[in-house]
Backbone of each chain as ProteinMPNN parsed JSONL, in Angstrom:
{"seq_chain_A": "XXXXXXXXXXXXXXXXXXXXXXXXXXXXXXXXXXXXXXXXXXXXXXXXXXXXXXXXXXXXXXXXXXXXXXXXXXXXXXXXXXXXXXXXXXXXXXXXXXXXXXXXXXXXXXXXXXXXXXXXXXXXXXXXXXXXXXXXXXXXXXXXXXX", "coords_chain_A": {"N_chain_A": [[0.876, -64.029, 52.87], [1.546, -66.58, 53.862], [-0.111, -67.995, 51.562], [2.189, -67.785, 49.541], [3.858, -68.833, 50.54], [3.062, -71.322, 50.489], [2.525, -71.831, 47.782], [4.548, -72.074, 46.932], [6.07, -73.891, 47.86], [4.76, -76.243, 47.264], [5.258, -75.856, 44.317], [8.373, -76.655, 44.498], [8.214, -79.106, 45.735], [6.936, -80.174, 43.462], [8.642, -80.057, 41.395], [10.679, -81.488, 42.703], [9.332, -84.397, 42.613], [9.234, -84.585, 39.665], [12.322, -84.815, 39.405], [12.877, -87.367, 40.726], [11.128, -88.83, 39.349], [12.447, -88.372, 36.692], [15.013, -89.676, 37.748], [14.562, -91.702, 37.976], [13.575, -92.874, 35.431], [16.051, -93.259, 34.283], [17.077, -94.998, 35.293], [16.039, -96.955, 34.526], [17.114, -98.28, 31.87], [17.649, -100.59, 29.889], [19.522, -103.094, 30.258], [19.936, -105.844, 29.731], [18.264, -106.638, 27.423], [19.968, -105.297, 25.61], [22.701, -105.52, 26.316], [22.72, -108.372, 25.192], [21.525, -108.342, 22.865], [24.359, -107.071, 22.104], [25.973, -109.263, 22.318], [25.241, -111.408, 20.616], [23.626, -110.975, 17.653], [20.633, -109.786, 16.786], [19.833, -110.975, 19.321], [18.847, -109.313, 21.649], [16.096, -108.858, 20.918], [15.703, -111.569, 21.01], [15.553, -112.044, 23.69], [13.416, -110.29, 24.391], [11.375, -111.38, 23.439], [10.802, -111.555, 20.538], [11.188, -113.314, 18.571], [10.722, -114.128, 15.656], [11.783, -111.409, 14.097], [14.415, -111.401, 15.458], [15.742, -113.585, 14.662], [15.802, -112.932, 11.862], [17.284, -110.59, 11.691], [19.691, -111.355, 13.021], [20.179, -113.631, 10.719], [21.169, -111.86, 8.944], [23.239, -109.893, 9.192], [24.511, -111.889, 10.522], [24.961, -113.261, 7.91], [26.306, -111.287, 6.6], [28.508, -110.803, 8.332], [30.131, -113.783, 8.036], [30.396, -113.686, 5.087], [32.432, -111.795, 5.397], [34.292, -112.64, 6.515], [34.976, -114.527, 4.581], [35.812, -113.514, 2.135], [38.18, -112.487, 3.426], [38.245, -110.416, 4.728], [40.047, -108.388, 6.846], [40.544, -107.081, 10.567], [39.777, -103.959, 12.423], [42.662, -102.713, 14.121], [42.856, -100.75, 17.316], [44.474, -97.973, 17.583], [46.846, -95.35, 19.287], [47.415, -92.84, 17.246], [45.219, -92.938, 15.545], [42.689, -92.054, 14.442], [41.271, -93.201, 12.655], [41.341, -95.425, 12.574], [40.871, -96.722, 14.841], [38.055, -96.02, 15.532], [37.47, -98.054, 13.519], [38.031, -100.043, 14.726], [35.568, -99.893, 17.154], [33.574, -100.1, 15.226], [34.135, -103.24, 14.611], [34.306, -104.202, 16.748], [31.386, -104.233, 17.976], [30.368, -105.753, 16.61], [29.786, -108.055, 18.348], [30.341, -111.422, 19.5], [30.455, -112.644, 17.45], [32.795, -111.505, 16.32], [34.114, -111.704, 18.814], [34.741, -114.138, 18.973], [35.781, -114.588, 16.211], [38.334, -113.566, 16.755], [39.555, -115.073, 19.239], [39.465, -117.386, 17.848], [42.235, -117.364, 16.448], [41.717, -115.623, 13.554], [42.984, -114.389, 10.895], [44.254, -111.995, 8.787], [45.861, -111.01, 6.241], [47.341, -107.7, 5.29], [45.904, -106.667, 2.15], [46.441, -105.368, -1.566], [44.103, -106.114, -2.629], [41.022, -106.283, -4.196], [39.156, -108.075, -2.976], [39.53, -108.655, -0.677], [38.973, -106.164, 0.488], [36.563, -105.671, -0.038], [35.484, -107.716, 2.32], [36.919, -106.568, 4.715], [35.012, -104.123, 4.499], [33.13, -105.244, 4.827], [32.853, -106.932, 7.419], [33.011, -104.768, 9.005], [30.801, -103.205, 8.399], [28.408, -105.513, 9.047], [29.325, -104.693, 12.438], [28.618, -102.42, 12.381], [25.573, -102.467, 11.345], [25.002, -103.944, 13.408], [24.581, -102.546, 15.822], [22.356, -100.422, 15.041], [20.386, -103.102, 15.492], [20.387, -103.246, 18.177], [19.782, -100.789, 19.056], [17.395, -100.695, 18.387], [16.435, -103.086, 20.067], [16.708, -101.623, 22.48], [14.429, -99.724, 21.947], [11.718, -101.198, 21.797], [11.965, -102.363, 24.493], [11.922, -100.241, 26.225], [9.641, -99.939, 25.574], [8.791, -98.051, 23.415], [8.151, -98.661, 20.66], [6.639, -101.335, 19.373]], "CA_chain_A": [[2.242, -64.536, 53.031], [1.483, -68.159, 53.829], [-0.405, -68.713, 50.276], [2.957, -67.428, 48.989], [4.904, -70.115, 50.974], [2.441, -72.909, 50.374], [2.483, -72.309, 46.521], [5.994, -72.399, 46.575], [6.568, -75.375, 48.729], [4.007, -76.579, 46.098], [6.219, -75.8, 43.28], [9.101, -77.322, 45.009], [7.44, -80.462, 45.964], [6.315, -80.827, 42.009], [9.736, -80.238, 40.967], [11.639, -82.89, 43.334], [8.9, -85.683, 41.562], [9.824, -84.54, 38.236], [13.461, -85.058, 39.373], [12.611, -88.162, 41.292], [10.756, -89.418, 37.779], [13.349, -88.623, 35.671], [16.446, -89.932, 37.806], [13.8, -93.374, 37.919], [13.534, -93.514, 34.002], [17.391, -93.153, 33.984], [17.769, -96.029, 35.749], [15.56, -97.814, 33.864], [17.86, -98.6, 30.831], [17.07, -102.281, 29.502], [20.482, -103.699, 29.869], [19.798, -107.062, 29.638], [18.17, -106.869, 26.04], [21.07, -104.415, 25.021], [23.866, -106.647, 26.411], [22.0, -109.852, 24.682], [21.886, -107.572, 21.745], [25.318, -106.636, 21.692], [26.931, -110.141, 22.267], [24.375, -111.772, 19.426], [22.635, -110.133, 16.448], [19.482, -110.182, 17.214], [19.571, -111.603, 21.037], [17.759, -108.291, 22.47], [14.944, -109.347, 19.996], [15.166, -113.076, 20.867], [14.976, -111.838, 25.032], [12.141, -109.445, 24.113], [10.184, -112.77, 22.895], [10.535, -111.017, 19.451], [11.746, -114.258, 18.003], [11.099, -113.916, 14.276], [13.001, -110.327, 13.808], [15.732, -111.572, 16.16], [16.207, -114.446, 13.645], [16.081, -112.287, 10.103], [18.878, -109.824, 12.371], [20.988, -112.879, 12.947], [20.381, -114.455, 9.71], [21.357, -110.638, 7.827], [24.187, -109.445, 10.193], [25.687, -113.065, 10.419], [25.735, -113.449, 6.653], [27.384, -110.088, 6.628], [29.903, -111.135, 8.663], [30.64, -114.635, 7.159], [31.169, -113.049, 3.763], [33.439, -110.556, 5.128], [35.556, -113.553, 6.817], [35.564, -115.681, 3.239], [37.161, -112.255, 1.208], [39.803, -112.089, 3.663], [38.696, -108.911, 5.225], [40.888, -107.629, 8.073], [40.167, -106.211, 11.421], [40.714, -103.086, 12.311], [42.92, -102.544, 15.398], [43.334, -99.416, 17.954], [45.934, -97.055, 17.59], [46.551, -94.229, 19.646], [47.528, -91.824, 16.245], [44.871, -93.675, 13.955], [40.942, -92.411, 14.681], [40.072, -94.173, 11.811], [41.802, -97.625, 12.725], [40.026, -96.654, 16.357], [36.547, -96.385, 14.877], [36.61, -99.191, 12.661], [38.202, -101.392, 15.971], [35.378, -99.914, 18.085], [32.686, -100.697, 14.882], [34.041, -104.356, 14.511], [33.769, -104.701, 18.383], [30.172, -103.904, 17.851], [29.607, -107.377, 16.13], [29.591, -108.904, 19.34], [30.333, -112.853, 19.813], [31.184, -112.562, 15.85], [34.245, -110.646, 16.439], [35.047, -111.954, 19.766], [35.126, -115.719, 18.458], [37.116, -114.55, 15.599], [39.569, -112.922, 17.201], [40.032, -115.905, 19.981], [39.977, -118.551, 17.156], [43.062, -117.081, 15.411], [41.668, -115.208, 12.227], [43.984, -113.262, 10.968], [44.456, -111.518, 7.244], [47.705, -109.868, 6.086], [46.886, -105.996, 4.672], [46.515, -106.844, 1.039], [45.968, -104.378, -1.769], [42.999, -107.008, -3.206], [39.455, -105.451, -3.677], [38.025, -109.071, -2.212], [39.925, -108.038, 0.793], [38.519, -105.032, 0.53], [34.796, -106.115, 0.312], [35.501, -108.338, 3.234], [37.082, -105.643, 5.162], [33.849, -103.292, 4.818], [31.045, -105.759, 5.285], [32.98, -107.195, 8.938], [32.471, -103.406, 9.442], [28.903, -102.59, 8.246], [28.265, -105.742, 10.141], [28.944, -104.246, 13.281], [27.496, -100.996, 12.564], [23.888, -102.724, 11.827], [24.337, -104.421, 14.898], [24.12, -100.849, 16.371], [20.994, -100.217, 14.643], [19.573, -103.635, 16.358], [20.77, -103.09, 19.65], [18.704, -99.702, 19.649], [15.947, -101.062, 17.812], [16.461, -103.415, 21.334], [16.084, -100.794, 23.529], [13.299, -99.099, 21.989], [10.799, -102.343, 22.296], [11.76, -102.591, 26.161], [11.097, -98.814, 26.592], [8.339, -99.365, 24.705], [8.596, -96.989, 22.064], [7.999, -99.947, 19.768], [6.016, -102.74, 19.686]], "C_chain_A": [[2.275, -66.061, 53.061], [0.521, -69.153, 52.435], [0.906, -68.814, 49.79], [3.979, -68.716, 49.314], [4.34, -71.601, 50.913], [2.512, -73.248, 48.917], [3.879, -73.07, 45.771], [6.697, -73.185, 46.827], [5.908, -76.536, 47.677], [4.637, -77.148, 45.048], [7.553, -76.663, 43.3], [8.977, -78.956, 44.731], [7.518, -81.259, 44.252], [7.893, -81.537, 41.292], [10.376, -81.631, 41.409], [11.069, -84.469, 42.507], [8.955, -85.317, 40.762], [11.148, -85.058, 38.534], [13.433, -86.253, 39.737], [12.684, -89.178, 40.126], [11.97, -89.71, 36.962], [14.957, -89.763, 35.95], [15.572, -91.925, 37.733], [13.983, -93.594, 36.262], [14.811, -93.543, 33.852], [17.824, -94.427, 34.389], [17.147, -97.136, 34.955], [15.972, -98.227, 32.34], [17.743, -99.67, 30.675], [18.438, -102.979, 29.515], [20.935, -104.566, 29.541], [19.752, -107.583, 28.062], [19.625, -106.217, 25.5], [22.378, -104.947, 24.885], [23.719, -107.705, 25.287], [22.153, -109.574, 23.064], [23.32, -107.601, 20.947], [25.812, -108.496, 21.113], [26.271, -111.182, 20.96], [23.808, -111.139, 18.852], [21.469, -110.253, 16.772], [18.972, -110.536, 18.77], [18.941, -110.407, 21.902], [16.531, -109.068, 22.1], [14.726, -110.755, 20.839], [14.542, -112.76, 22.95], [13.873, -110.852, 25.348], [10.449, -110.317, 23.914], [9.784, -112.534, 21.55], [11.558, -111.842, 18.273], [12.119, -114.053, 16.212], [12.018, -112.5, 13.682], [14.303, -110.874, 14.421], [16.372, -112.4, 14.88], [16.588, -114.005, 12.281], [17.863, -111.334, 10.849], [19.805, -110.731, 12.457], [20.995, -112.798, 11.945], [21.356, -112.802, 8.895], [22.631, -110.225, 7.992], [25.405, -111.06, 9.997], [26.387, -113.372, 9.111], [27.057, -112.498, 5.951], [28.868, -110.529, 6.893], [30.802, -112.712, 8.025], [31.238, -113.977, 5.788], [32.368, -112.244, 4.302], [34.608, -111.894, 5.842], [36.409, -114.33, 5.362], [36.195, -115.055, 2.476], [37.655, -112.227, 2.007], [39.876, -110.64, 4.442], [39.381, -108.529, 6.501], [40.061, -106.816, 9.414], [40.761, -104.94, 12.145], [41.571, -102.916, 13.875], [43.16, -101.335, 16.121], [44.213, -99.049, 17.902], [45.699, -95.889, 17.917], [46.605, -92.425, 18.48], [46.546, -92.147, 15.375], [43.45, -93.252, 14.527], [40.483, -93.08, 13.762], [40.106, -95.585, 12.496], [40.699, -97.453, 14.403], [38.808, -97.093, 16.219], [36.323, -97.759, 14.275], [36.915, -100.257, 14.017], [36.796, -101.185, 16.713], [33.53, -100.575, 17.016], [32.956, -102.16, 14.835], [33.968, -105.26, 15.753], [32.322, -104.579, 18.417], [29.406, -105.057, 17.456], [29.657, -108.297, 17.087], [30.692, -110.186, 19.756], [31.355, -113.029, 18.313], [32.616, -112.582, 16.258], [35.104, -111.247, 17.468], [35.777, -113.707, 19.636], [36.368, -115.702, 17.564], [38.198, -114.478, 15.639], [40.362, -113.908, 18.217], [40.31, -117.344, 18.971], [40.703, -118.375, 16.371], [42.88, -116.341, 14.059], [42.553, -114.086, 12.227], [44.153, -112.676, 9.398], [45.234, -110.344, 7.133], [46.564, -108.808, 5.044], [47.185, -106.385, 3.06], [45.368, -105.305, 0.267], [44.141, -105.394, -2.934], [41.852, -106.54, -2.745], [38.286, -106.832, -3.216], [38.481, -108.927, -0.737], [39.173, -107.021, 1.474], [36.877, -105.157, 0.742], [34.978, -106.334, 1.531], [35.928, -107.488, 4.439], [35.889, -104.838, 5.759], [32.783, -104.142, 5.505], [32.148, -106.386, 6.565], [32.866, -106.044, 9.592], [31.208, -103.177, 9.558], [28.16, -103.827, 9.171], [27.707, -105.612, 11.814], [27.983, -102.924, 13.653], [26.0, -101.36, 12.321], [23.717, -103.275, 13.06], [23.914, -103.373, 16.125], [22.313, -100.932, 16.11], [19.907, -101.591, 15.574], [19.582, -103.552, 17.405], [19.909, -101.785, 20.17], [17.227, -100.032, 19.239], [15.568, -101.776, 19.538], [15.377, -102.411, 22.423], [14.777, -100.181, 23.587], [12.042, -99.941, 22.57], [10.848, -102.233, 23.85], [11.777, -101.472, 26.852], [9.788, -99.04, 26.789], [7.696, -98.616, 23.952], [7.775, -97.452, 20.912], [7.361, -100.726, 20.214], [6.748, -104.091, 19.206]], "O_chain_A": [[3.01, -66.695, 52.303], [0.444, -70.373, 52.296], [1.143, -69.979, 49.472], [4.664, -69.363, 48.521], [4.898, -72.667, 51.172], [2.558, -74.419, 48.538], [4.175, -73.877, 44.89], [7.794, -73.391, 46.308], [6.518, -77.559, 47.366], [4.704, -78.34, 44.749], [7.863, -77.317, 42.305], [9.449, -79.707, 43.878], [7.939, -82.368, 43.923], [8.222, -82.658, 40.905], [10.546, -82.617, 40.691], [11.777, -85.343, 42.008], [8.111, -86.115, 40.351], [11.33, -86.029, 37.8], [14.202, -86.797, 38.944], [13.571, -89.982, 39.841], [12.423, -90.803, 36.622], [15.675, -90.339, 35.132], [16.117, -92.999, 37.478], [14.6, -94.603, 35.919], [14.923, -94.124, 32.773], [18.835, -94.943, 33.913], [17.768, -98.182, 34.763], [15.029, -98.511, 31.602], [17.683, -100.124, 31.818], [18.525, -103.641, 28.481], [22.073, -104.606, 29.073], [20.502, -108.374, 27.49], [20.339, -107.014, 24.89], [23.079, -104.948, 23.873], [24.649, -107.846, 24.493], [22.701, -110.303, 22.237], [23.537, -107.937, 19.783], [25.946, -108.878, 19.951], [27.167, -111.749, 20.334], [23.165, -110.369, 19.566], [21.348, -111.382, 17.247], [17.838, -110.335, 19.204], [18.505, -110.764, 22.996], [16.0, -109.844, 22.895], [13.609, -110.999, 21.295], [13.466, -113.151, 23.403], [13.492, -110.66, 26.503], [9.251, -110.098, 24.091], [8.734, -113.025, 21.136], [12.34, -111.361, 17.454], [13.205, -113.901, 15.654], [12.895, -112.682, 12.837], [15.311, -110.729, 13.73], [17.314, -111.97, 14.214], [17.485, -114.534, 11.623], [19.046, -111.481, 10.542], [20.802, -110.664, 11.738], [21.754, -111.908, 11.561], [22.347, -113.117, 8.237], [23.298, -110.144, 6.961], [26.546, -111.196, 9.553], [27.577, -113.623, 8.916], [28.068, -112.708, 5.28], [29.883, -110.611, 6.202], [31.967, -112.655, 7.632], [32.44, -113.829, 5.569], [33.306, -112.069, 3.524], [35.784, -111.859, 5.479], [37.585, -114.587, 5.105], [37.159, -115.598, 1.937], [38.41, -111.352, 1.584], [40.853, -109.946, 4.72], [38.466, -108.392, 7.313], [39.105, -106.065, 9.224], [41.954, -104.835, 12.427], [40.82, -103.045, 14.842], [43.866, -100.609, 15.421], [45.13, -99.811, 18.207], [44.824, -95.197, 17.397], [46.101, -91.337, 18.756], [46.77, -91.724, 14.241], [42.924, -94.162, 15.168], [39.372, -93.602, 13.856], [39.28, -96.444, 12.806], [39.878, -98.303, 14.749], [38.388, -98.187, 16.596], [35.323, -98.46, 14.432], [36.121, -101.158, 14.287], [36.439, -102.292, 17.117], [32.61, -101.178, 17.57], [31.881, -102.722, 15.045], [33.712, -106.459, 15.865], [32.043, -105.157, 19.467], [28.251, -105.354, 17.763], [29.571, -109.467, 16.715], [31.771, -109.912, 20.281], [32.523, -113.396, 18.181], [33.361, -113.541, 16.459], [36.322, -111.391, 17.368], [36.825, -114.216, 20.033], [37.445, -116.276, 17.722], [39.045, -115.024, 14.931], [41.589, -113.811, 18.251], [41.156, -118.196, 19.247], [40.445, -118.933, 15.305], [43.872, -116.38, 13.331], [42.822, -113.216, 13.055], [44.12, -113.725, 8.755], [45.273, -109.23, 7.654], [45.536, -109.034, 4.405], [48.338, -106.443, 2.632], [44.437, -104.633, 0.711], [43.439, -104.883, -3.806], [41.506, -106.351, -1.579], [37.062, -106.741, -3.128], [37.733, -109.103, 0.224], [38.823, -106.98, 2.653], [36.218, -104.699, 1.676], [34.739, -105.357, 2.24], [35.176, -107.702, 5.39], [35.643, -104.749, 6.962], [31.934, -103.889, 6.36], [32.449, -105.192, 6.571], [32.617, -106.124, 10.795], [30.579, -102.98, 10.597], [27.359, -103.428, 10.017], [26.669, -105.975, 12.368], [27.183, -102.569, 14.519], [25.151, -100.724, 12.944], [22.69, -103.219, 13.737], [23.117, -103.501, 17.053], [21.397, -101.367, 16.808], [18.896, -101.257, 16.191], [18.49, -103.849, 17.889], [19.451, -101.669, 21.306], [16.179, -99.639, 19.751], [14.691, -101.256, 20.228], [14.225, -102.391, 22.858], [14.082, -100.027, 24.591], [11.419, -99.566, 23.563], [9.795, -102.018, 24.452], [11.659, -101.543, 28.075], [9.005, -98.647, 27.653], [6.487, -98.462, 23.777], [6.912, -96.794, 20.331], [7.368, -100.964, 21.422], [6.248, -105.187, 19.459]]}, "seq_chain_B": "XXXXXXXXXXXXXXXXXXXXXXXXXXXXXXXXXXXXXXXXXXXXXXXXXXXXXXXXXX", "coords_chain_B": {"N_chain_B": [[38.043, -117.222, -0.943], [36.537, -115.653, -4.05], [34.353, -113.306, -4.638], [32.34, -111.236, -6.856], [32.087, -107.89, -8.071], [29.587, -107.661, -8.128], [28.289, -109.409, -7.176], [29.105, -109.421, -4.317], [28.017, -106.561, -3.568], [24.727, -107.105, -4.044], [24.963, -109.048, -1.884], [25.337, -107.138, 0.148], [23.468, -105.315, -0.05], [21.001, -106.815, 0.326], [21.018, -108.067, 2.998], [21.718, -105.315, 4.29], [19.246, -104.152, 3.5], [16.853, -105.83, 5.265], [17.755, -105.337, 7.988], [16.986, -102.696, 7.752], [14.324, -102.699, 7.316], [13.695, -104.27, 9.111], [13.908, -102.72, 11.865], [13.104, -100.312, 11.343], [10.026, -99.78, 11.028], [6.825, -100.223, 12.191], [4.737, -102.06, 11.541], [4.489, -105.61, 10.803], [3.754, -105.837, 7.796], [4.545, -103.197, 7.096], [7.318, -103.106, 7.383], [8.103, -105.16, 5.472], [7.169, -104.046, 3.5], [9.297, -101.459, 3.487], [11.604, -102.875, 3.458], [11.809, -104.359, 1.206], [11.457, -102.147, -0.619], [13.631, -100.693, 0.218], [15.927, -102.379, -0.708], [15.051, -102.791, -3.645], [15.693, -99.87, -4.138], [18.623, -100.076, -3.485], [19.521, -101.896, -5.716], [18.51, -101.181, -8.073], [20.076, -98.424, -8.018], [22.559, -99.579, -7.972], [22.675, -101.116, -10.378], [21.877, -98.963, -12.493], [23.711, -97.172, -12.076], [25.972, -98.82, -12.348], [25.552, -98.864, -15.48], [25.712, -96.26, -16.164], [28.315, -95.513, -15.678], [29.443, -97.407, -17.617], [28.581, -96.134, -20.039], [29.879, -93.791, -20.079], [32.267, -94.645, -20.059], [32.784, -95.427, -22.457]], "CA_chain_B": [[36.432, -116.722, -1.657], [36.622, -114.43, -4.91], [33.564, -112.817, -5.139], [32.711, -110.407, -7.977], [31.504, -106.872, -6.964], [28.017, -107.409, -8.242], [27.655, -110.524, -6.027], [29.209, -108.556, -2.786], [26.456, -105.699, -4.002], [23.907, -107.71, -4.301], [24.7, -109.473, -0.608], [25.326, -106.228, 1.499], [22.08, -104.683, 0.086], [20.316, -107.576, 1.117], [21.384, -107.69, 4.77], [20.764, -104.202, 4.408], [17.796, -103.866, 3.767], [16.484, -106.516, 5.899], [17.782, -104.843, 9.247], [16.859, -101.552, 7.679], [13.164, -102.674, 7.484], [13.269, -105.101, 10.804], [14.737, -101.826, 12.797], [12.583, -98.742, 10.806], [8.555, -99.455, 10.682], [6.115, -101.01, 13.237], [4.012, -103.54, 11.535], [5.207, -106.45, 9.798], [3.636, -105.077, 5.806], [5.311, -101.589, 6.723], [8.346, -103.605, 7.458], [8.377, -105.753, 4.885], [7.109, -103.01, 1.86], [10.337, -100.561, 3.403], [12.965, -103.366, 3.309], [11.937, -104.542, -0.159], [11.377, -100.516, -1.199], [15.276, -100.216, 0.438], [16.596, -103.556, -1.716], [15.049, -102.378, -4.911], [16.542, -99.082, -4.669], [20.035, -100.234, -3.761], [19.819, -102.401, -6.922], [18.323, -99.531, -9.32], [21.742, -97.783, -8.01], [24.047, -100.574, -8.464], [22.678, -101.483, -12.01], [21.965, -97.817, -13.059], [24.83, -96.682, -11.996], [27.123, -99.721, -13.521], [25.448, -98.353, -16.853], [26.565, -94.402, -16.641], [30.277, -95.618, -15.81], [29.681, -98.082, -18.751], [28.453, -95.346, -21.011], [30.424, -92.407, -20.017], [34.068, -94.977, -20.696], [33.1, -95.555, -23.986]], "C_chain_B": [[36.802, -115.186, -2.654], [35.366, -114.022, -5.343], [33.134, -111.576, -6.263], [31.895, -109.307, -7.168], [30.236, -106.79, -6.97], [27.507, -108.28, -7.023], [27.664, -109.702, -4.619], [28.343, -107.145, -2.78], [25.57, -106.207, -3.539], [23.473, -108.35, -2.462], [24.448, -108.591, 0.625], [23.937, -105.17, 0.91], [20.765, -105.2, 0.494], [19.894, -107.691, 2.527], [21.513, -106.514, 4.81], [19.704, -103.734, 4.699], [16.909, -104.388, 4.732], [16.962, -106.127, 7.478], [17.415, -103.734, 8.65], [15.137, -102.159, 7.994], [12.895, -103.365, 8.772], [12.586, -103.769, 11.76], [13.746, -100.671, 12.904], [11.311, -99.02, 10.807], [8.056, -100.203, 11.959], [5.515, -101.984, 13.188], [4.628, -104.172, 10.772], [5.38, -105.988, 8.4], [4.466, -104.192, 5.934], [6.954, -102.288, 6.309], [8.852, -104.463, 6.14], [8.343, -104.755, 3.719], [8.385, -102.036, 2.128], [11.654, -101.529, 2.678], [13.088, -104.096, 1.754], [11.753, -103.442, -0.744], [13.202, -100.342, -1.412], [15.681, -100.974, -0.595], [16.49, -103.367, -3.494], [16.051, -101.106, -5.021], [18.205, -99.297, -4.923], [20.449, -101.055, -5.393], [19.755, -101.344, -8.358], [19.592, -98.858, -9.464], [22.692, -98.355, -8.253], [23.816, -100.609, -10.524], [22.473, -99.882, -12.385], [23.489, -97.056, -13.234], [26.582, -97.633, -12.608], [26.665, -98.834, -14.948], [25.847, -97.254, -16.787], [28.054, -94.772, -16.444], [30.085, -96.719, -17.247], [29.839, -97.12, -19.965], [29.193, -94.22, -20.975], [31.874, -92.936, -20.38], [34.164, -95.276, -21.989], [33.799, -94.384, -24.527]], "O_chain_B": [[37.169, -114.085, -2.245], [35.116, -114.336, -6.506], [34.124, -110.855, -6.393], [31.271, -109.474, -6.12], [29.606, -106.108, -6.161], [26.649, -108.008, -6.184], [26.675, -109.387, -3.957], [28.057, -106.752, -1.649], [25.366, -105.86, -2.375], [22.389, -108.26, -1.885], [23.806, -108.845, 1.645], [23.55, -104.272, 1.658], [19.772, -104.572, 0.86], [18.802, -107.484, 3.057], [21.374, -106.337, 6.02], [19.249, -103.135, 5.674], [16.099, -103.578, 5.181], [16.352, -106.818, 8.293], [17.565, -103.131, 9.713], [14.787, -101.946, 9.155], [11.924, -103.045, 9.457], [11.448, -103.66, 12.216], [13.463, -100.097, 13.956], [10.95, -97.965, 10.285], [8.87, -100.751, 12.702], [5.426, -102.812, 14.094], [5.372, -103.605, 9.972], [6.443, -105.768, 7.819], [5.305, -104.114, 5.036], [7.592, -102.066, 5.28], [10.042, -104.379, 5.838], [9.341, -104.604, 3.014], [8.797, -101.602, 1.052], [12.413, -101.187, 1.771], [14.163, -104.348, 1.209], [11.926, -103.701, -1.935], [13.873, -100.064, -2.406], [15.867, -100.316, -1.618], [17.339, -103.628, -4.347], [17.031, -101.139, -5.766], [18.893, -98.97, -5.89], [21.464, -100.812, -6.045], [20.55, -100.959, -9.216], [20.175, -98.667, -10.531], [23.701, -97.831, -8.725], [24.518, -100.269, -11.477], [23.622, -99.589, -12.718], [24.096, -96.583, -14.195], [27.681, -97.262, -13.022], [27.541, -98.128, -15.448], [26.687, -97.116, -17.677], [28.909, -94.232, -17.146], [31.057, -96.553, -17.985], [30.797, -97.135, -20.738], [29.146, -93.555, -22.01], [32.695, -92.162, -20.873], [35.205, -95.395, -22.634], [34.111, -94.347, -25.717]]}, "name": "protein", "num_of_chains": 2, "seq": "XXXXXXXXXXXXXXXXXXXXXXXXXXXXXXXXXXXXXXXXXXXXXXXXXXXXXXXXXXXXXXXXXXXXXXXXXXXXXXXXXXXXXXXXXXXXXXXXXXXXXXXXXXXXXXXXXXXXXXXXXXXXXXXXXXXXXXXXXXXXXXXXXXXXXXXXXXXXXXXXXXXXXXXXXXXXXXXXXXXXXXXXXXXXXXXXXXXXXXXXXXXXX"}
């Protein structure tokens, strides 16, 4: 009877540091790079000490977004009937500093039916959506998934 | 800025590729042979694919 209650106190025990573990790696989310990430292209990278990628991510991401300012492309804004217009507001929020500069230094571009609009449009989009891709690339390095 | 669509091609497969290979391999060569692997293909597809809409409107 008392193996029975020692294996199982055992079992117990193991469990709680598995739960223990896991609620510890939960907390351990890198937020710093991820933030740094978000608000600059590259800035996880550059607070990682992973200088030269941080810099090609800037340089790739920024040109992105310049071009999409010089066609004229538009941003998209939230609307409670519109998931697209939602999405593309919540990908061109994704470009960080980009977006938030733009948006405080007046840019503004009327809805035209012009396919340089239209370029400009997508790439202040795709933009933010690679900045996604660096921002996890981010995280992985300060996991340590990555080197 | 009136860019033509080859140029705006040409730029977003660039900055493409170049966070695609930063983002996707571990050592620098891997990194560098994916994101010039990615850049060629997007071009193969831009110019290949300009030629079948060229040849199929004749």
């Amino acid at each position: 009877m008392n193996d029975t209650w020692d294996s199982a106190s055992t079992a117990i025990g193991e469990l709680m540091a598995r739960k223990d573990e896991a609620v510890a790696n939960d907390k351990a989310i890198p937020i710093g790079p991820m933030v740094a990430g978000w608000l600059l292209p590259g800035g996880g990278h550059f607070v990682l000490g992973k200088v030269g990628r941080g810099a090609l991510l800037l340089a790739a991401i920024g040109l992105l977004f310049v071009f999409g300012l010089l066609n004229d492309g538009r941003f998209f804004e939230p609307a409670a009937g519109s998931p697209i217009d939602t999405m593309g507001f919540l990908g061109n929020l994704c470009a960080g500093l980009f977006y938030i500069v733009a948006k405080f230094a007046g840019y503004t571009s009327a809805i035209s039916a012009s396919p340089h609009s239209d370029y400009g449009t997508k790439f202040l989009l795709i933009a933010g959506l690679l900045n996604v891709l660096a921002i996890l690339d981010a995280h992985d390095i300060a996991v340590g998934k990555k080197s | 800025m009136e860019s033509s669509h080859f140029t705006a091609a040409v730029i977003f497969a660039l900055s493409t590729s170049v966070v695609f290979g930063v983002t996707s391999r571990n050592t620098d060569a891997e990194r560098l042979r994916y994101g010039a692997q990615v850049f060629g293909i997007f071009l193969a597809v831009l110019i290949g694919g300009s030629w079948l809409m060229y040849l199929l409107r004749r």
